[in-house]
LUMGUVO-244951 format. One line per field, with one value per residue (C-alpha): residue number from 0; residue in one letter; x, y, z. Coordinates in Angstrom, 3 decimals, m for minus. Example, Ala and Ser with C-alpha at 12.3 -4.5 7.8 and 13.67 -1.06 7.14 Angstrom:
nr: [0:1]
rest: [a:s]
c1: [12.300:13.670]
c2: [m4.500:m1.060]
c3: [7.800:7.140]
This chain:
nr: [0:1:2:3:4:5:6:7:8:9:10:11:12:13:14:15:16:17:18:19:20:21:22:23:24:25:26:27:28:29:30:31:32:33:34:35:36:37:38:39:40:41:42:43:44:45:46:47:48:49:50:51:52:53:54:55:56:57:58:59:60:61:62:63:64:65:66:67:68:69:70:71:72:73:74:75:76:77:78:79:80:81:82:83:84:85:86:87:88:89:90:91:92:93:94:95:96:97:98:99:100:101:102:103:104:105:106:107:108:109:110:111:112:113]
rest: [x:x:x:x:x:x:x:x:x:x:x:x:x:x:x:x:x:x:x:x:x:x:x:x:x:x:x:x:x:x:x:x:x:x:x:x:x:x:x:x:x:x:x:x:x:x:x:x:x:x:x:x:x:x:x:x:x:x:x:x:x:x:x:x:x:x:x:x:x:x:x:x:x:x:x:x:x:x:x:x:x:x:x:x:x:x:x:x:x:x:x:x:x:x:x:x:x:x:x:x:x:x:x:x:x:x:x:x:x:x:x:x:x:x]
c1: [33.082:35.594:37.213:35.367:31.778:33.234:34.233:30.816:29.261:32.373:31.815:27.879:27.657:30.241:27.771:25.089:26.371:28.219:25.137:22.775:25.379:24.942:21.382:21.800:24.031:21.512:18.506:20.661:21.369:17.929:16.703:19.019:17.756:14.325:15.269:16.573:14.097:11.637:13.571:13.862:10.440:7.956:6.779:4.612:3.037:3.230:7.007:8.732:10.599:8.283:7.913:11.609:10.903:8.166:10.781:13.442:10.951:9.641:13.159:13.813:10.932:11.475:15.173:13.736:11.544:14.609:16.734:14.224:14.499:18.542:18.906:16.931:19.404:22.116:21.085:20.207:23.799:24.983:23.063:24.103:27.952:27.544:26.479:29.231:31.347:29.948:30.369:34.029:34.501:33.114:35.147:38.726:38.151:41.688:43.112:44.668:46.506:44.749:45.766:43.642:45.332:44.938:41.538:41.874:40.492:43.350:43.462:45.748:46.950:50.512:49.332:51.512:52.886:53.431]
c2: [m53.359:m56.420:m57.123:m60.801:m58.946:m57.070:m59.987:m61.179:m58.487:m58.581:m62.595:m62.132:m59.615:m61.392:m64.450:m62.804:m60.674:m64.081:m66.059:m62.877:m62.818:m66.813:m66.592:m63.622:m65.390:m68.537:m66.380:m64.805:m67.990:m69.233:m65.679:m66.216:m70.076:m68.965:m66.549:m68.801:m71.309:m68.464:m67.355:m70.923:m71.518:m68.737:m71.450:m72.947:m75.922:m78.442:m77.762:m80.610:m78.456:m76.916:m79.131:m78.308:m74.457:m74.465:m76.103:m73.661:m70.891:m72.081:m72.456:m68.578:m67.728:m69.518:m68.025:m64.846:m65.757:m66.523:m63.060:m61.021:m62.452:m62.855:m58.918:m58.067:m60.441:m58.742:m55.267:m56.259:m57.368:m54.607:m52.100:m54.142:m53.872:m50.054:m49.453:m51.577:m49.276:m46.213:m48.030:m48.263:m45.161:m43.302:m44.973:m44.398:m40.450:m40.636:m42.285:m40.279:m43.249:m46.556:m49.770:m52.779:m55.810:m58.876:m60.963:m60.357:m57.433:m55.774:m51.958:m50.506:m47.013:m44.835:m42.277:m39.065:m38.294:m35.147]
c3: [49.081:48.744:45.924:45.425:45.552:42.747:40.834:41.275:39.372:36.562:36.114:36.055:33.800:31.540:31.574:30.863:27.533:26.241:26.836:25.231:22.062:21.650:21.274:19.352:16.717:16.523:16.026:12.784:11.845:11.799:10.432:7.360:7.045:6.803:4.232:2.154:2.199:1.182:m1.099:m2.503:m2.419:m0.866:1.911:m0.179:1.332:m1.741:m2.114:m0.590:1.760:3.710:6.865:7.180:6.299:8.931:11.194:10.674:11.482:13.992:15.647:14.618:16.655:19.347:19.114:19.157:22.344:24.295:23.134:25.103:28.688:27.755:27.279:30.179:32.230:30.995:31.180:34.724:35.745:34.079:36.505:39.089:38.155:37.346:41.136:42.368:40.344:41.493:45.501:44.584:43.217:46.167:48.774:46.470:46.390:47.827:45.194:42.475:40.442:40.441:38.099:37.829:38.187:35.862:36.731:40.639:40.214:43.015:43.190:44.121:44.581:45.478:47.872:48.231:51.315:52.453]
């Protein structure tokens, strides 16, 4: 296990949760939207609003579409970092001190000698 594979797994799990909390904040966005044009007017088709209401929901829903696939991308490269974690832990059973160095991602350890 080299230090760029783990990286790898760092950066692509990173990707995935920024690009699962974007969606996430444009589906509340469009959630609240829709709210308020109900609110406003109940969706009623002879208010003069409603194509954009529709519009707006539709966009929520479509939103909503895309979170799905986005947190099973990111749950995915999260299981994928957690077994490159567990890969690194079982080859550093020798280390008793280790500090993680800036975005390298360097270990290293002070062994004791004896």
């Amino acid at each position: 296990m080299n230090d760029r594979e783990i990286l790898a797994a760092c950066l692509r799990w990173h990707t995935a949760h920024a690009r699962r909390l974007e969606i996430g904040a444009a589906k509340r966005r469009f959630d609240k939207a829709v709210k308020e044009a109900y609110d406003r007017s109940g969706f009623h088709p002879c208010d003069p609003g409603y194509l954009e209401a529709c519009r707006v929901r539709a966009a929520a829903s479509e939103a909503g579409e895309r979170l799905t696939p986005a947190r099973r991308a990111e749950l995915a490269a999260l299981r994928a970092l957690a077994k490159v974690c567990a890969k690194v832990r079982g080859n550093q059973q020798h280390v008793t001190d280790a500090d993680v160095i800036d975005v390298p991602m360097l270990l290293t350890c002070d062994r004791f000698t004896d």
